[in-house]
VOBA-1610 file (N, C-alpha, C; in pm, whole numbers, padded with zeros to 5 digits, always signed):
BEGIN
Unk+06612+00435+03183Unk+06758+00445+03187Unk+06803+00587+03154Unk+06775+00637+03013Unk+06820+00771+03011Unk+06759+00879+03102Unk+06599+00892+03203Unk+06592+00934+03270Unk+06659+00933+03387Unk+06716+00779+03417Unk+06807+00794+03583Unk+06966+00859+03533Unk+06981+00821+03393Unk+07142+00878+03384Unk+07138+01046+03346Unk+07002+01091+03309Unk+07009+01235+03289Unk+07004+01280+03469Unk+06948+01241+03551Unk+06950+01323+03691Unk+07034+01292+03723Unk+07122+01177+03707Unk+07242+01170+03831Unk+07332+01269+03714Unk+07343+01293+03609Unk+07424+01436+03549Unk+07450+01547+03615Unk+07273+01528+03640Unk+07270+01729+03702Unk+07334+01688+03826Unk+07244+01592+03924Unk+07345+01596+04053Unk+07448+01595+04063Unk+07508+01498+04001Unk+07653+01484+04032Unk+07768+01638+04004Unk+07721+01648+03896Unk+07758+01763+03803Unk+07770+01886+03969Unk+07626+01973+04007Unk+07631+02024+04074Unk+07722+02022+04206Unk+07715+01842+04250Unk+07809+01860+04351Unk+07958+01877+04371Unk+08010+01852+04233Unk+08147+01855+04192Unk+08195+02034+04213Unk+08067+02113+04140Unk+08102+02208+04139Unk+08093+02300+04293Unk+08042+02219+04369Unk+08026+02315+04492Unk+08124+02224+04640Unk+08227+02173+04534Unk+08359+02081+04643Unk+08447+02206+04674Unk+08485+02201+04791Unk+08596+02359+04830Unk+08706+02298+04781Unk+08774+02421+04787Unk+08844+02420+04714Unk+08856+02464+04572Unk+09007+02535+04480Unk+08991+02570+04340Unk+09038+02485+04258Unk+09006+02415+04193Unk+09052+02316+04095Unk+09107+02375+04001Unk+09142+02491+04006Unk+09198+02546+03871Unk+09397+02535+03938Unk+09333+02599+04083Unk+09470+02607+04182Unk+09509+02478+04235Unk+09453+02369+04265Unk+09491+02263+04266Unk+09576+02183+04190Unk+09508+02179+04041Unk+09556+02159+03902Unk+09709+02224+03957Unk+09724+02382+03931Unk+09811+02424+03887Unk+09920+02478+04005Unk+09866+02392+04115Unk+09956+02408+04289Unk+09965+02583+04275Unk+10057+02578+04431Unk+10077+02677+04496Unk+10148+02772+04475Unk+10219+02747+04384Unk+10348+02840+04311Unk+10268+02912+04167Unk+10176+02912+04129Unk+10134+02971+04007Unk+10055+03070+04069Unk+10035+03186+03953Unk+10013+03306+04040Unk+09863+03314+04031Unk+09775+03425+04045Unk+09636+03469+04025Unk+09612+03459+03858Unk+09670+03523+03829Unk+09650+03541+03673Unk+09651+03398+03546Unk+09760+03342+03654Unk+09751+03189+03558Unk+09637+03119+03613Unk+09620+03124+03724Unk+09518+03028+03756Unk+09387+03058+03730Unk+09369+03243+03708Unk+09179+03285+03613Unk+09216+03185+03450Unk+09346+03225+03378Unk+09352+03191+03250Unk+09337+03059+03228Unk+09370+02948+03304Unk+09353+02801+03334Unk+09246+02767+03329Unk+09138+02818+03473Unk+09000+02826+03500Unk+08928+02854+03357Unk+08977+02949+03297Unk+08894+03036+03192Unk+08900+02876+03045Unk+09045+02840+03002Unk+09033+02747+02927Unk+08951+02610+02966Unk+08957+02576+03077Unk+08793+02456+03135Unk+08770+02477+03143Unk+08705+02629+03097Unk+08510+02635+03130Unk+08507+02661+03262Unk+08551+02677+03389Unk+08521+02676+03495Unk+08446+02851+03549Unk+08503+02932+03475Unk+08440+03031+03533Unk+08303+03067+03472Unk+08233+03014+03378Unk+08102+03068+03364Unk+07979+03026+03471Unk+07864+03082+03440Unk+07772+03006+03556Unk+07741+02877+03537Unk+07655+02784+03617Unk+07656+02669+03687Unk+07598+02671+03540Unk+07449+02680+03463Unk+07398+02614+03377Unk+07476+02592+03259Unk+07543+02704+03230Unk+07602+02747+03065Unk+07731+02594+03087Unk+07787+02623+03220Unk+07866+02504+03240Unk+07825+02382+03191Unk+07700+02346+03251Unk+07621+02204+03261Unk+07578+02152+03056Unk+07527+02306+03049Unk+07485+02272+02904Unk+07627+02245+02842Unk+07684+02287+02815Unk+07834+02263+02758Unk+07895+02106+02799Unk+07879+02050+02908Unk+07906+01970+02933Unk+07815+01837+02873Unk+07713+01844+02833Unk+07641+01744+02794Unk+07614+01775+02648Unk+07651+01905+02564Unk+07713+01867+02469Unk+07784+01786+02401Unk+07891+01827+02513Unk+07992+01697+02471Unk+07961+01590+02505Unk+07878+01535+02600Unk+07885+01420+02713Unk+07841+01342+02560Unk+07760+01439+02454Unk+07688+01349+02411Unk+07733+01310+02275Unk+07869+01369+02247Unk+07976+01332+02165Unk+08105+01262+02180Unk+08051+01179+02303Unk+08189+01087+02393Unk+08296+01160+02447Unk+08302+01363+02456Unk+08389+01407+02531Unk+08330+01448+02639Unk+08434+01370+02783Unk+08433+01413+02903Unk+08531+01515+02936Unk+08583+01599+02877Unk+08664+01702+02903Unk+08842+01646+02909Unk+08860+01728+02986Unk+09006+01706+03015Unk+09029+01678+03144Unk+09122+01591+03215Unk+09125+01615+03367Unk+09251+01663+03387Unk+09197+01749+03501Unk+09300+01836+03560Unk+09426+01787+03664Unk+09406+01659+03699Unk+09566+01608+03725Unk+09609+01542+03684Unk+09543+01478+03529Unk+09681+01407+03466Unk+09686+01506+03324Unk+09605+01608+03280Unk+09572+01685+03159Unk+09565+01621+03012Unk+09538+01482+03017Unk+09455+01347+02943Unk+09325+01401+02943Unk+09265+01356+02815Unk+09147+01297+02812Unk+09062+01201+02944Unk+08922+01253+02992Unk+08875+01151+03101Unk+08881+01042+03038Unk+08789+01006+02904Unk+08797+00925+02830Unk+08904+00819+02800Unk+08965+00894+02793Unk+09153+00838+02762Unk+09155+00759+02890Unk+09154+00834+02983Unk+09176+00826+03131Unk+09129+00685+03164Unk+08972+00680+03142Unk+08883+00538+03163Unk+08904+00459+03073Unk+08930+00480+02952Unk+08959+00339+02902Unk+09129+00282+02986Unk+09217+00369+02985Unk+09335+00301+03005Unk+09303+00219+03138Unk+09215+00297+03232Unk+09235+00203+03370Unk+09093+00139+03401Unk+09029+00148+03255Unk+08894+00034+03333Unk+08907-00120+03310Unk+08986-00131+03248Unk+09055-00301+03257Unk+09114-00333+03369Unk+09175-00254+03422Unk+09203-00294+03610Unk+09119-00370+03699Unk+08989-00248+03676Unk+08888-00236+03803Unk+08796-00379+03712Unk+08817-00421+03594Unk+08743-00489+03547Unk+08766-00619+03538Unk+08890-00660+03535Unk+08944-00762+03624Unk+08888-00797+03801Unk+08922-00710+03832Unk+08931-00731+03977Unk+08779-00726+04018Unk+08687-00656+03980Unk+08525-00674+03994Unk+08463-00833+03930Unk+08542-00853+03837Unk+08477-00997+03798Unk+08507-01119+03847Unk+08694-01109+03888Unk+08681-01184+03970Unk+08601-01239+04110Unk+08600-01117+04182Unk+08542-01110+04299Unk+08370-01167+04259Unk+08314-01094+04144Unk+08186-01156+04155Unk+08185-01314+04121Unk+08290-01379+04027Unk+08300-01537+04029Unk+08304-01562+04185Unk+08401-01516+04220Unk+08370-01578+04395Unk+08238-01541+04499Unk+08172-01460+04428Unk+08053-01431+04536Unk+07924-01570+04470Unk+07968-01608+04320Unk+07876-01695+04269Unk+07950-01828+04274Unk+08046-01852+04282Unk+08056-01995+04356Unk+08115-02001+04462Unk+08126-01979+04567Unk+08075-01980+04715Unk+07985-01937+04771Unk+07912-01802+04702Unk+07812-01784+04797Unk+07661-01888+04746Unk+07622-01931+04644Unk+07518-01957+04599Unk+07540-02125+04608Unk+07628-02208+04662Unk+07671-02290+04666Unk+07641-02339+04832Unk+07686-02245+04968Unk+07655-02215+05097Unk+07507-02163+05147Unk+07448-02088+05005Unk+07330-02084+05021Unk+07219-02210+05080Unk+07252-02297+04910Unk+07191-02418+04932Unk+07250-02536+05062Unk+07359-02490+05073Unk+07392-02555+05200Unk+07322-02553+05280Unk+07311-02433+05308Unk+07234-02385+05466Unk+07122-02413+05499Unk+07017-02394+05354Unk+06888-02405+05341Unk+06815-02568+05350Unk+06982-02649+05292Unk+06911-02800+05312Unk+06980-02842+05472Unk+07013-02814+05534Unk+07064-02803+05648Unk+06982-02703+05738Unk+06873-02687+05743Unk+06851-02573+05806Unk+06833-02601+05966Unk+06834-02527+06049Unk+06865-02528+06187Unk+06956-02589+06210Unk+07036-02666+06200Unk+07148-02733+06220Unk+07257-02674+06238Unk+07380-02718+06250Unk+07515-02682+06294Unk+07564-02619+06182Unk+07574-02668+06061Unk+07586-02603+05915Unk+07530-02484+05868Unk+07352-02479+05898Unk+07327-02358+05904Unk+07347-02273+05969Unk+07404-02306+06099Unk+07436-02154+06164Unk+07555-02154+06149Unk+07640-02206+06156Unk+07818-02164+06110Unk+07814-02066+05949Unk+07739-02091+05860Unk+07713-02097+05746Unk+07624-01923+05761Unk+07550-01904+05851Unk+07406-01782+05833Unk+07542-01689+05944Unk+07673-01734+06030Unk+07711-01660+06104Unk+07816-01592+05988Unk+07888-01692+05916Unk+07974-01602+05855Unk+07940-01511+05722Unk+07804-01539+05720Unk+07704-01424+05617Unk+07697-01318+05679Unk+07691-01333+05803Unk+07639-01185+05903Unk+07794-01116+05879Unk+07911-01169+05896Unk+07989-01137+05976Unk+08065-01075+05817Unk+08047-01132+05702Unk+08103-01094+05596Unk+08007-00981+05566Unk+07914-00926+05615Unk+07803-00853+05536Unk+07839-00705+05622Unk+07871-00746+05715Unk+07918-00638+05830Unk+08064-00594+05860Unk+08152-00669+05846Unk+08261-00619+05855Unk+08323-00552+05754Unk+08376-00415+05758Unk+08384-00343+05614Unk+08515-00393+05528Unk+08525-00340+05397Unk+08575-00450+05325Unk+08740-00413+05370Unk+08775-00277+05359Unk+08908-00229+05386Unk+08974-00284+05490Unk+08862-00359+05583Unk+08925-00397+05734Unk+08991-00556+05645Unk+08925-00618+05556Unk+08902-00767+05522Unk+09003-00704+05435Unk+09058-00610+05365Unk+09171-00633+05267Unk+09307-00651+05356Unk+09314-00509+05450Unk+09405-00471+05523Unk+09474-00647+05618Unk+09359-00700+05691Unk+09388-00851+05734Unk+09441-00969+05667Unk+09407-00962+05533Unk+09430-01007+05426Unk+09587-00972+05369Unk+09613-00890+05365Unk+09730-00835+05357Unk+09862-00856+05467Unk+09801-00837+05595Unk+09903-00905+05690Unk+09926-01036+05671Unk+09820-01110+05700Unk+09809-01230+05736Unk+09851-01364+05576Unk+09818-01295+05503Unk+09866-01381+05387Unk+09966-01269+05304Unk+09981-01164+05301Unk+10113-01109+05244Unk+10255-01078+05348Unk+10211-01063+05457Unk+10304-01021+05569Unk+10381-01108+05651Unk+10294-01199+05684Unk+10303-01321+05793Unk+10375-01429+05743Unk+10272-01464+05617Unk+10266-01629+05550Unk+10338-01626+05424Unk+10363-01453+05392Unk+10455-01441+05270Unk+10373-01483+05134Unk+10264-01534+05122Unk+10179-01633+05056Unk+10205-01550+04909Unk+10088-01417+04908Unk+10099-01328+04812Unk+10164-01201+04816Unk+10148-01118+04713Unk+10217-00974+04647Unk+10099-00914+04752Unk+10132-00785+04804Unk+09991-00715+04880Unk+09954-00592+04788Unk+10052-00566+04689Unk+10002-00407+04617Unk+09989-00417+04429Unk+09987-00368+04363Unk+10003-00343+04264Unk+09915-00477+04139Unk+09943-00474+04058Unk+09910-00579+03929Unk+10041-00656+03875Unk+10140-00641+03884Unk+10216-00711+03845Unk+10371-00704+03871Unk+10448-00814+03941Unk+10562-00782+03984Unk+10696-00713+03909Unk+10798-00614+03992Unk+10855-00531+03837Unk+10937-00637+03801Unk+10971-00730+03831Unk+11071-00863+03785Unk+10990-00881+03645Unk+10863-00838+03613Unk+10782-00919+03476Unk+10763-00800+03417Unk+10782-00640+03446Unk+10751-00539+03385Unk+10795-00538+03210Unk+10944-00569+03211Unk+10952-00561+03049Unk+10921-00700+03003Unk+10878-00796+03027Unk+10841-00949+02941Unk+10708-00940+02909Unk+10562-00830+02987Unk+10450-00794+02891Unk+10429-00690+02812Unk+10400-00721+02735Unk+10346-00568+02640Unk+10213-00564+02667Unk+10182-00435+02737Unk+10074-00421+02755Unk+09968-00389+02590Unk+09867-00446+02618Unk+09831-00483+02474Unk+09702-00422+02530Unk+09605-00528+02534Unk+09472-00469+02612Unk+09460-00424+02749Unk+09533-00414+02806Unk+09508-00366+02942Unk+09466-00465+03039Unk+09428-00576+02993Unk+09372-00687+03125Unk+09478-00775+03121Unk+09517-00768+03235Unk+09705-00835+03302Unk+09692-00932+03252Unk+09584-01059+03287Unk+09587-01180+03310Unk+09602-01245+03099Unk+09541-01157+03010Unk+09528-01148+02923Unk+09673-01158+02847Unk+09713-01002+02874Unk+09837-00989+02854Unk+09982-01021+02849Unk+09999-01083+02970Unk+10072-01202+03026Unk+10059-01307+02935Unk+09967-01388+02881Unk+09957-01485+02795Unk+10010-01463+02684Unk+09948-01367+02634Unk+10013-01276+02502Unk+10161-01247+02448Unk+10219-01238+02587Unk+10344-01173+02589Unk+10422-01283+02592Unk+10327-01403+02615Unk+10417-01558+02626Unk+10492-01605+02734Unk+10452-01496+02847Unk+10507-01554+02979Unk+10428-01608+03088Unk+10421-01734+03168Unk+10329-01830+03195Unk+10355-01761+03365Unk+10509-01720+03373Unk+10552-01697+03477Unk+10463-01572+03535Unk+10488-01462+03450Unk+10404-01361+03475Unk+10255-01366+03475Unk+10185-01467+03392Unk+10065-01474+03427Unk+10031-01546+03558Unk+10101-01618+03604Unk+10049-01666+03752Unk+10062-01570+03820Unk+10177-01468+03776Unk+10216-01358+03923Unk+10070-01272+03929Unk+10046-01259+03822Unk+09922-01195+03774Unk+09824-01218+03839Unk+09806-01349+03818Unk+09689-01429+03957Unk+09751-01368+04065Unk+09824-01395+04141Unk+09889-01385+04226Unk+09862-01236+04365Unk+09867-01137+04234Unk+09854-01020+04240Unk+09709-01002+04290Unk+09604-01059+04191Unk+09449-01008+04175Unk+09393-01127+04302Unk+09402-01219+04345Unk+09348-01290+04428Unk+09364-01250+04563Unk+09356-01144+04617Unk+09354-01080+04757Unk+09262-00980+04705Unk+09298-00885+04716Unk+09210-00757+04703Unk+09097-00838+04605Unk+09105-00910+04528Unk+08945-01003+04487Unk+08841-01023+04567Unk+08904-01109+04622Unk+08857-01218+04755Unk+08813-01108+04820Unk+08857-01049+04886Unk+08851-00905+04956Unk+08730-00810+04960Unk+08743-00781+04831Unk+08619-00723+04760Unk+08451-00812+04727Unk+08470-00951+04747Unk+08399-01058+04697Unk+08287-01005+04899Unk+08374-01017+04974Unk+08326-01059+05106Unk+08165-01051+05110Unk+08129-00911+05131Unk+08043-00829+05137Unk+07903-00877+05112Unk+07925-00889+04957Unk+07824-00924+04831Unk+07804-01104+04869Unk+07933-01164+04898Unk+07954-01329+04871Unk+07785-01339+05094Unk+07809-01214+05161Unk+07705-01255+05218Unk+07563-01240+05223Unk+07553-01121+05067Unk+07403-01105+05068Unk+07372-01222+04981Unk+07465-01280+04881Unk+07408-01412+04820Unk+07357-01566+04910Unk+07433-01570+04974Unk+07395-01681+05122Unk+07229-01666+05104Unk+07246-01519+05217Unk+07152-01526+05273Unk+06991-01527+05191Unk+07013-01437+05064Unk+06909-01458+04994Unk+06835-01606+04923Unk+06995-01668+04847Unk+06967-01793+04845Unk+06905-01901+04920Unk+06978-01904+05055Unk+06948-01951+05181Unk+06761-01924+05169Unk+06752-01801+05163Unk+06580-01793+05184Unk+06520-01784+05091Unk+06559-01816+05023Unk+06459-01835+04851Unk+06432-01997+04845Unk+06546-02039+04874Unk+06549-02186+04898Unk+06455-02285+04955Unk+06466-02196+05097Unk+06368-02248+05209Unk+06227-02273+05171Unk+06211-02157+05131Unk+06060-02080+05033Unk+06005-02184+04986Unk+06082-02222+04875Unk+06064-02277+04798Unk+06063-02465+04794Unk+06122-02458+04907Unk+06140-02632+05004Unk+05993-02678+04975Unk+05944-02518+05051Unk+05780-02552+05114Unk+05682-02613+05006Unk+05698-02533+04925Unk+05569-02575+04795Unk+05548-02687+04778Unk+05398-02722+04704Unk+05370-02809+04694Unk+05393-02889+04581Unk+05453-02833+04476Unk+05512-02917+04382Unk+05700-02971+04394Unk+05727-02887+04494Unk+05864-02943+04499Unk+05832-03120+04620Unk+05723-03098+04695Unk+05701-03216+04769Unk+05636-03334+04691Unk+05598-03274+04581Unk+05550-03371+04464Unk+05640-03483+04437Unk+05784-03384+04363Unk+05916-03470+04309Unk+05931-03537+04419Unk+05945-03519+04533Unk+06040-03600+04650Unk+05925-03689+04610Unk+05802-03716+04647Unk+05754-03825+04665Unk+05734-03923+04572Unk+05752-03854+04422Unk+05807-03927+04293Unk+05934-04056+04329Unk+06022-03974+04407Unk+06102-04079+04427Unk+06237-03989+04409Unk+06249-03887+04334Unk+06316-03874+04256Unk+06498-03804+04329Unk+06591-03828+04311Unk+06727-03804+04365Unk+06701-03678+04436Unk+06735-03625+04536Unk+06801-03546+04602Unk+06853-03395+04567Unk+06953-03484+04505Unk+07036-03356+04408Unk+06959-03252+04252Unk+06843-03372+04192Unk+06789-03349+04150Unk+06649-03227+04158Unk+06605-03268+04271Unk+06503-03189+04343Unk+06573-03036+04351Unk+06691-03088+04355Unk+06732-02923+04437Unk+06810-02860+04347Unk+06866-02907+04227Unk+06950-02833+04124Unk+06852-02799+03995Unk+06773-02875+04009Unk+06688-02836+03850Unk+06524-02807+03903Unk+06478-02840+04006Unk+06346-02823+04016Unk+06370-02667+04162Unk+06414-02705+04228Unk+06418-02623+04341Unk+06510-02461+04339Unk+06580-02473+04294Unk+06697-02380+04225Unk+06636-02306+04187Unk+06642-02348+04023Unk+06612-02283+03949Unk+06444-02166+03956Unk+06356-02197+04031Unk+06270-02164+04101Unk+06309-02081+04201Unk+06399-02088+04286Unk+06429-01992+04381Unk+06501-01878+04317Unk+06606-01870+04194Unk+06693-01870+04202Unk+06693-01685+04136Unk+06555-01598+04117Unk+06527-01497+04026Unk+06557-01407+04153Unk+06532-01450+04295Unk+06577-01337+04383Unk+06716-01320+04400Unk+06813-01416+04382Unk+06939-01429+04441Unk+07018-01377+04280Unk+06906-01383+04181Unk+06950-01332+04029Unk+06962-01195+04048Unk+06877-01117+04108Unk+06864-00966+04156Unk+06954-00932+04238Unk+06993-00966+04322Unk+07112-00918+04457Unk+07247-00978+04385Unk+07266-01067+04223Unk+07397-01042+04201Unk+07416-00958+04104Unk+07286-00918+04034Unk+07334-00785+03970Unk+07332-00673+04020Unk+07278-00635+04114Unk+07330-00537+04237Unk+07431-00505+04215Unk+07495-00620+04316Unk+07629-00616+04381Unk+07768-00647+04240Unk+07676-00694+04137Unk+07859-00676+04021Unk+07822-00491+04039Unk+07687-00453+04012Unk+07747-00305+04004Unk+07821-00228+04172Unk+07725-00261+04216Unk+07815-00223+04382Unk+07941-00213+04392Unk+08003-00365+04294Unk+08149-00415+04341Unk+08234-00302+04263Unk+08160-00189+04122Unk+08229-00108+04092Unk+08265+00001+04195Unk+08138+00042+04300Unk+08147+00137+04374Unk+08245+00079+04507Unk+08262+00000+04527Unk+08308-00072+04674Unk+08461-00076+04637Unk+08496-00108+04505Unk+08644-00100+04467Unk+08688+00006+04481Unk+08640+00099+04520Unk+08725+00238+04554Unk+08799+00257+04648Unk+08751+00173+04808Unk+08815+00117+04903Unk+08924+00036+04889Unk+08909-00076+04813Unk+09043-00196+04812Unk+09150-00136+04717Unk+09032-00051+04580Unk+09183-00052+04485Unk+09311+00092+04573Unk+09231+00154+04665Unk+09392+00182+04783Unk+09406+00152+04820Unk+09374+00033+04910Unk+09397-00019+05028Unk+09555-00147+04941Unk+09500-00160+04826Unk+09573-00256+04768Unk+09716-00177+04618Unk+09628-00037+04594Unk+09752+00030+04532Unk+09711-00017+04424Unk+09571-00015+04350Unk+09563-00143+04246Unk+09502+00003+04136Unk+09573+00006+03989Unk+09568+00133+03907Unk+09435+00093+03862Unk+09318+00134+03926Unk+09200+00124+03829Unk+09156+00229+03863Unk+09010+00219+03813Unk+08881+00308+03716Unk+08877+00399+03930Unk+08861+00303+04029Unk+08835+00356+04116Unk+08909+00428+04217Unk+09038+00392+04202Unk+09165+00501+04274Unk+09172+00589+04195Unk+09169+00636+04050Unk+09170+00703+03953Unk+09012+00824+04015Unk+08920+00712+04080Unk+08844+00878+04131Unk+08816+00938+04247Unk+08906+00838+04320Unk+08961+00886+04443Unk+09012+00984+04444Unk+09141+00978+04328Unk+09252+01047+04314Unk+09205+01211+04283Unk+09091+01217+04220Unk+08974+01284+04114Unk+08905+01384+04270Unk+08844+01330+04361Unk+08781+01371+04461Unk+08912+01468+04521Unk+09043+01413+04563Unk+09142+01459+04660Unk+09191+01622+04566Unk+09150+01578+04449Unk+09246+01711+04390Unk+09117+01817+04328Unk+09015+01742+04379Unk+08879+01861+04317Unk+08947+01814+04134Unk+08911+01733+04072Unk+08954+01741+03894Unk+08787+01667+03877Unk+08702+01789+03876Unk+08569+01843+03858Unk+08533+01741+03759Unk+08581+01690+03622Unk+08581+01644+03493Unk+08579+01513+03481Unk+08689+01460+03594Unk+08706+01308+03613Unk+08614+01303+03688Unk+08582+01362+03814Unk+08473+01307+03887Unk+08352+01300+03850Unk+08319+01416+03774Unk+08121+01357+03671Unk+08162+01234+03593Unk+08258+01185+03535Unk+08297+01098+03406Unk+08302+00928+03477Unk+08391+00983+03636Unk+08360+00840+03710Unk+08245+00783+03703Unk+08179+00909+03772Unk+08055+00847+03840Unk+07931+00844+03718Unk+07965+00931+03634Unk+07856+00871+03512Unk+07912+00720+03501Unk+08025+00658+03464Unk+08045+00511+03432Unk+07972+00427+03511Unk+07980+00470+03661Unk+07887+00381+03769Unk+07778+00356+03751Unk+07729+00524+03717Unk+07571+00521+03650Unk+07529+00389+03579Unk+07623+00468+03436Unk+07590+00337+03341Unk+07590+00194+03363Unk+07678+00152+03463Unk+07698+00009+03466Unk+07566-00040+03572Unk+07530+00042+03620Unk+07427+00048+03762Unk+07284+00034+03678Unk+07235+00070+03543Unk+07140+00104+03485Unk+07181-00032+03405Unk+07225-00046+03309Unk+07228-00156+03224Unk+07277-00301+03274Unk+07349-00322+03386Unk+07306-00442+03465Unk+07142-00475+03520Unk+07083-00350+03554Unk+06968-00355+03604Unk+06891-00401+03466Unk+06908-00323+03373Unk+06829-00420+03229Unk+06876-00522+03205Unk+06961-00582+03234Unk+07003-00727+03201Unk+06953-00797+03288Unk+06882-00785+03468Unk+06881-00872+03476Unk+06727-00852+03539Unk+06652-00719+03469Unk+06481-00764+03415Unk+06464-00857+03318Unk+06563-00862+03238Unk+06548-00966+03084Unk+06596-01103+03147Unk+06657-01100+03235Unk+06698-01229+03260Unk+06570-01324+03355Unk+06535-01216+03399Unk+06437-01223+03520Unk+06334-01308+03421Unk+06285-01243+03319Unk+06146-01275+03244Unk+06201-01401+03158Unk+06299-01447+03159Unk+06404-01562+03104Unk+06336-01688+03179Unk+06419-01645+03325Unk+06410-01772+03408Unk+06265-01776+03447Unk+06134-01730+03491Unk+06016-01706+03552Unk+05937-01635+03432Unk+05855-01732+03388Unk+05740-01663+03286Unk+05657-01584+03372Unk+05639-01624+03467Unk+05551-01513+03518Unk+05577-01364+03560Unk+05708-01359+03504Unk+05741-01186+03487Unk+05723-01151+03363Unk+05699-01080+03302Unk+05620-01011+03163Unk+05741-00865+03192Unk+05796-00851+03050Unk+05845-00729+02967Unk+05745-00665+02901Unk+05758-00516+02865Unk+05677-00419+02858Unk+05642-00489+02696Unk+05525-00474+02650Unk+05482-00529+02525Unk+05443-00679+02563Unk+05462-00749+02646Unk+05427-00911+02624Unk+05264-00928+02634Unk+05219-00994+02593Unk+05040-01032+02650Unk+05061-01132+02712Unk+05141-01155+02836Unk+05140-01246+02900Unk+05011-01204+03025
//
């Protein structure tokens, strides 16, 4: 872990610094002269060379300061905590929906296989896995905010509810409760269930399909043909003996994809106007703010690395026959 989060430092680090453009002049637009914009440059650190930069920067990295960013002149820090309750909402939802529909259609398909079920079922895996997500928000947005009137298409919360929450922790759905309004917490739902769903697509078809074929796999063996001939229920065979046995590959492709769903939200949270961790480094890329963009993408890092340890440990959980470093298995 600290080896993959020390190289994506330097990389990332390097490529920030070689984006055109002056981030000092960006920061400080078109109307400020030469002289303000060396003295600007000069207070971030920006004009020394690439290393003295880098070392300075992981100084701090390693005292919880990510600098300052240059278009809101906050703390990054500041910055990510205020808007990672956004993106953290809206990533978890979406992964509840990739784990009960997709792992649910899995086993569909797989006890259905060749049939009419499985291919309606293996087509809209293809078709969710392939069609990009911005196209699935943007449709989503006509068709149930435009058309059908159904939902809100932008933001977290309608301004009719702006003064009845106090934002407290930052997670709407939370907050809303807090604030004692039932009204605003549905709007809340309301709000997060598109660009969710939206975001879910993608991921909700690599779970199918893996499930789907872990499943199959696992049909075959000779101890799952054991139980059937025991006698034993159906549902049984396939929720506690068959499952759970299949179930360490389709365990891997959803911790993937919760971290993916951080990187993939960068698309919906504009497409949807939604204030998180990932329009925040959109916003970061468009204006060259050098500081936010290592600070994003270190968070990705991190969440990309320590999902991945959670779900080796989980791995050696469900399947003894995976061994953690130290076991004498």
């Amino acid at each position: 872990m600290v080896a993959s989060l020390l190289g994506l430092s330097v990389l990332i680090f390097v490529i920030s610094r070689v984006l055109p453009g002056n981030p000092a002049r960006l920061a400080l637009g078109a109307m400020a002269s030469e002289q303000q914009v060396e003295q600007f440059a000069a207070e971030m650190g920006l004009n020394g060379p690439l290393s003295a930069q880098y070392i300075e920067y992981m100084r701090r990295l390693l005292v919880g300061d990510l600098g300052q960013s240059l278009q809101t002149r906050n703390p990054v820090v500041e910055d990510l905590v205020t808007k990672l309750p956004a993106t953290f909402e809206l990533i978890s939802l979406a992964f509840g929906f990739m784990v009960v529909l997709g792992i649910p259609l899995g086993i569909l398909a797989a006890q259905h296989r060749g049939g009419a079920v499985d291919n309606v079922t293996r087509f809209f895996a293809f078709a969710t896995v392939s069609v990009p997500s911005f196209l699935v928000g943007i449709v989503f947005q006509l068709v149930f905010g435009y058309y059908l009137n159904w939902f809100p298409i932008t933001g977290r919360l309608s301004s009719a509810y702006g003064e009845e929450v106090v934002r407290t922790t930052g997670f709407m759905l939370v907050d809303t409760l807090l604030s004692g309004s039932f009204a605003a917490h549905v709007d809340a739902w309301a709000h997060l269930l598109l660009p969710a769903l939206a975001l879910s697509f993608s991921g909700m078809g690599q779970v199918i399909r893996i499930t789907r074929s872990s499943m199959i796999d696992v049909e075959g063996k000779d101890y799952i043909e054991a139980t059937r001939a025991y006698g034993l229920p159906s549902w049984l065979v396939v929720n506690k003996y068959s499952l759970k046995n299949a179930f360490v590959p389709t365990l891997t492709i959803l911790g993937l994809q919760y971290a993916w769903l951080l990187s993939g939200a960068f698309v919906i949270e504009i497409v949807y106007s939604w204030p998180g961790v990932a329009k925040y480094g959109v916003q970061s890329v468009l204006t060259s703010d050098v500081n936010a963009i290592v600070g994003v993408t270190m968070l990705i890092g991190v969440v990309f690395v320590t999902v991945n340890l959670i779900v080796d440990v989980l791995a050696s959980v469900l399947d003894p026959r995976v061994g953690l470093a130290g076991d004498n298995r």
